[in-house]
C-alpha positions in Angstrom: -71.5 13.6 -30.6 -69.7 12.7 -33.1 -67.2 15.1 -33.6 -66.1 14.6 -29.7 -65.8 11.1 -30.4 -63.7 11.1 -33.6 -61.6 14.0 -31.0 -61.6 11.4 -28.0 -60.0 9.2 -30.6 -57.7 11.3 -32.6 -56.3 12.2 -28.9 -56.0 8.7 -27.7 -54.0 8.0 -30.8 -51.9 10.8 -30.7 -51.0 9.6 -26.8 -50.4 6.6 -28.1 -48.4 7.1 -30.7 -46.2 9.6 -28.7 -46.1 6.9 -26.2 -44.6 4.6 -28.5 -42.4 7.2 -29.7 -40.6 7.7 -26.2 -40.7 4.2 -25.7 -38.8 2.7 -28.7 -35.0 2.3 -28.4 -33.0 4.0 -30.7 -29.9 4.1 -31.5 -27.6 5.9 -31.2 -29.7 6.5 -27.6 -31.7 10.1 -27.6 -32.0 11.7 -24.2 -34.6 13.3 -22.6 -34.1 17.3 -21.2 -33.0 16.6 -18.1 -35.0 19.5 -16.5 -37.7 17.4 -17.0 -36.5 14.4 -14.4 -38.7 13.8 -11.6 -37.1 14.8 -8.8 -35.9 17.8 -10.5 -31.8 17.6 -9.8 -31.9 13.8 -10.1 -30.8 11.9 -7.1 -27.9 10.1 -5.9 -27.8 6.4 -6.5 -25.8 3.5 -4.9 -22.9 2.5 -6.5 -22.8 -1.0 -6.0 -26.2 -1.6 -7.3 -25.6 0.8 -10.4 -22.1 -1.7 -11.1 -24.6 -4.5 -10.9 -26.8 -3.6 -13.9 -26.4 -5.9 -17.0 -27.8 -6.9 -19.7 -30.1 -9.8 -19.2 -32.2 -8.4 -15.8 -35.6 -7.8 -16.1 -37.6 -4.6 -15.1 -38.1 -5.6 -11.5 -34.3 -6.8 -10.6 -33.1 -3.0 -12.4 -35.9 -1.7 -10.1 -34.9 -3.5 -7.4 -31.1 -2.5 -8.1 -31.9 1.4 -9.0 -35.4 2.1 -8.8 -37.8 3.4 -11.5 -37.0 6.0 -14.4 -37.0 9.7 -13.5 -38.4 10.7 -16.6 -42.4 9.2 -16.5 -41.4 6.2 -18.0 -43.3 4.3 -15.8 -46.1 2.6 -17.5 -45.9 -1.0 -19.3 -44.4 -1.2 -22.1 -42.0 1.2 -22.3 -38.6 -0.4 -24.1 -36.7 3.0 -22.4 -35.8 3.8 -18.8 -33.8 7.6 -18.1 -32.4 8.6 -15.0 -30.5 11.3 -13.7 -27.8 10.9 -11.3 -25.9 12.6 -9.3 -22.0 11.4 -7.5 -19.5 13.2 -5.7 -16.1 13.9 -7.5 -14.3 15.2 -5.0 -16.2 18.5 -3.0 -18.0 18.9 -6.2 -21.3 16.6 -7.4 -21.8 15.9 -10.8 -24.5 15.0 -12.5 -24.8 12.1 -15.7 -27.9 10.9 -18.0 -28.4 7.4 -17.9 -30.2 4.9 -20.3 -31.4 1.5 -20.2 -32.6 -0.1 -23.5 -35.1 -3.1 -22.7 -35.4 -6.0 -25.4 -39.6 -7.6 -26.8 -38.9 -9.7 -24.0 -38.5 -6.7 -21.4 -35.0 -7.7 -20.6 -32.1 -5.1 -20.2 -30.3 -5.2 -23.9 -28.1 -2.7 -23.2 -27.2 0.6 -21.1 -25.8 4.4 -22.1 -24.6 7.3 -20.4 -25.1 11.1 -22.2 -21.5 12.0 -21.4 -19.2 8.5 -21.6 -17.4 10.2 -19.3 -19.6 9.5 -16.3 -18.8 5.6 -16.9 -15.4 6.2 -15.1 -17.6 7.3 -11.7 -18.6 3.6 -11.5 -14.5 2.6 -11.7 -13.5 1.5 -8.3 -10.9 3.3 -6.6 -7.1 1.4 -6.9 -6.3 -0.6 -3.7 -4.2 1.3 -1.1 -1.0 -1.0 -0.5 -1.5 -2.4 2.9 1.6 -2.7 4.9 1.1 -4.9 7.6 4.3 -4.8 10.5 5.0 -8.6 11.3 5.3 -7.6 14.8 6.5 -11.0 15.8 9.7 -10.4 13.8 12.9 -9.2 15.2 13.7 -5.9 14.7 17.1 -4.0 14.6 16.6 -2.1 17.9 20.4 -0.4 18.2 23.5 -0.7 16.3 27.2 0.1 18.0 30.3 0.5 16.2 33.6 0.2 18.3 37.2 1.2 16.6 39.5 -2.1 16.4 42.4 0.5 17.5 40.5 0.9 20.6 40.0 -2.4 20.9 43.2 -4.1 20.2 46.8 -4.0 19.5 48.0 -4.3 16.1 47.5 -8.0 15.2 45.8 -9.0 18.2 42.8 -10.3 19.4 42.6 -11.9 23.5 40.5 -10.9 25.9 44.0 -10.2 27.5 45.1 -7.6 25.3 41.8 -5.6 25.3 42.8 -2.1 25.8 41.4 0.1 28.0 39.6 2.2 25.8 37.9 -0.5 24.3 36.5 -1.6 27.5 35.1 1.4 28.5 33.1 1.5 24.9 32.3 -1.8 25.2 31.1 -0.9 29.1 29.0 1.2 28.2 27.5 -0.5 25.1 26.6 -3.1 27.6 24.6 -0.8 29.8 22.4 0.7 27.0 21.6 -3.1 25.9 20.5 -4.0 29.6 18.4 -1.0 29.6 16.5 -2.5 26.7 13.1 -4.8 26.7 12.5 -7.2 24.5 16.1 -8.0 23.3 16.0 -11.6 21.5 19.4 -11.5 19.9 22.8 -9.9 19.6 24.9 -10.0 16.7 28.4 -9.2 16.9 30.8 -9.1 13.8 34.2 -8.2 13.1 35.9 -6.6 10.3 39.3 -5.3 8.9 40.4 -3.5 6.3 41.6 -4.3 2.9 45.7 -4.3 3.3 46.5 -8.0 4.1 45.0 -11.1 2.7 41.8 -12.7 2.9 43.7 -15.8 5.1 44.9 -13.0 7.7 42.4 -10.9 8.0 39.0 -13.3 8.3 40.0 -15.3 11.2 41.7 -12.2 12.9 38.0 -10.8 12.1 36.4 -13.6 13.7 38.6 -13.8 16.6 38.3 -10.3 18.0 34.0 -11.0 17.2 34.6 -14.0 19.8 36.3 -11.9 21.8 33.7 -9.7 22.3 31.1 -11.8 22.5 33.2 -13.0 25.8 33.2 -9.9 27.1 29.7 -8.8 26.4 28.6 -12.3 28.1 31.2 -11.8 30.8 28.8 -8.5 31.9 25.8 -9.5 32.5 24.2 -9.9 29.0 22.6 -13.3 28.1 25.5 -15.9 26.7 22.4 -17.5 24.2 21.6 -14.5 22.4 25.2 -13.0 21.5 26.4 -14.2 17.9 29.7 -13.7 16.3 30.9 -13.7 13.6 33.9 -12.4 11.2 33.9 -11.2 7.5 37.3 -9.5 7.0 37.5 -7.0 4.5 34.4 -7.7 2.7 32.3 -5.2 4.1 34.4 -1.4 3.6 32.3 1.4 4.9 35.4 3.3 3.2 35.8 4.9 -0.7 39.8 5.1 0.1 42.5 5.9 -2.6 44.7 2.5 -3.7 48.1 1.2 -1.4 49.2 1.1 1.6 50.7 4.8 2.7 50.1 5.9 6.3 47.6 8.4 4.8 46.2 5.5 3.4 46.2 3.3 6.7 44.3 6.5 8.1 41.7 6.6 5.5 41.3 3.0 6.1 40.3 2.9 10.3 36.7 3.1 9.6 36.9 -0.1 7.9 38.7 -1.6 11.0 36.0 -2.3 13.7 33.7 -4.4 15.6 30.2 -4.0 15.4 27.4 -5.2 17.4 23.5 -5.0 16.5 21.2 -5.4 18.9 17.8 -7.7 17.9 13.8 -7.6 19.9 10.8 -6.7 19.5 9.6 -2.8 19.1 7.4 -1.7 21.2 3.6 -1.1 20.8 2.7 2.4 19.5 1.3 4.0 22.6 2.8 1.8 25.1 
């Protein structure tokens, strides 16, 4: 009788001692084998609640957060809490050992991971930039750009010396605009090329903008909406050598037109 009881004993301290042993923290952290986690495989735990450990919770808020330790831990006071968990990276899942360290006082004093690696899982993803279409801003719908030569004789800019040509361009510009919804302005603005100066060539800019802006009106489109304006030479469209030689002239014409933009709102995806 007494030889079983001294062995009752001798197990009961043995237990307890092992007990102990797995339930002390040390440092740096040991880690169970992970075949030995219960499930077997570990599971997959939520994110959010993992990001909300800290140090400072007690046993039942980390329970509440990730639930008990996977590695029969589970009896009082036990300073040590292992899980195994498992995340997908991607089409593969990985799986990380986990530690929590628990103060005298049973409060979380501090947490590990096996591979340090596994912390950057928790990381949250980087914000997509958001671009959000302010749909209730105008938006350049059509831009037309009519030759001055076609507009005007050299110099000049009345609706009286329009030239034909120009009129049929500016005909027919007028037709695409009244075929479009949702127009909310027109901009028209003239320009010239470099030869001349600045005192010549802005208000013959701005008067052959007015100019059109009478014509455009004068067809049907809405008075209120057309704007004009003139900016001379300081807008070239043109990388021409220096002077003033006819090849030069010719190099220039691009520079040397009228050109309106057309303003609304673009439709609806779908619509």
């Amino acid at each position: 009788m007494k030889i079983q009881s001294i062995a009752v004993l001798s197990i009961s301290v043995l237990a307890t001692l092992l007990i102990q042993g797995c339930a002390a923290p040390q440092s740096p952290p040991v880690f169970p084998n992970p075949q030995a986690a219960s499930p077997a495989g570990g599971t997959f735990v939520n994110i959010d609640n993992l990001r909300n450990v800290a140090v400072g919770l007690n046993k039942d808020q980390l329970y509440d957060l990730i639930g008990p330790p996977q590695f029969h831990e589970w009896f009082i006071g036990n300073h040590v809490w292992n899980y195994l968990f498992d995340f997908r990276r991607g089409n593969e899942v990985v799986s990380c050992q986990y530690q929590v360290q628990f103060d005298r006082h049973m409060k979380v004093s501090g947490t590990y991971w096996r591979d340090p690696s596994c912390a950057d899982l928790l990381k949250a993803a980087p914000a997509q930039a958001t671009v959000v279409e302010d749909m209730s801003k105008p938006v350049p719908l059509d831009q037309f750009s009519v030759q001055s030569e076609a507009l005007f004789p050299f110099g000049k800019s009345s609706l009286a010396s329009m030239l034909p040509k120009g009129r049929a361009e500016l005909d027919a510009v007028v037709g695409k605009i009244r075929a479009r919804d949702g127009v909310t302005r027109i901009d028209v603005v003239g320009h010239t090329d470099r030869i001349g100066s600045d005192a010549v060539n802005r208000p013959l800019s701005i008067a052959r903008a007015d100019t059109v802006r009478e014509y455009l009106a004068a067809h049907g489109l809405d008075a209120q909406l057309i704007h004009a304006e003139g900016v001379g030479s300081s807008q070239p469209v043109t990388h021409c050598p220096g002077g003033e030689s006819a090849a030069v002239i010719a190099c220039l014409q691009p520079d040397r037109r009228v050109e309106i933009t057309v303003y609304g709102q673009r439709p609806a995806s779908g619509s």
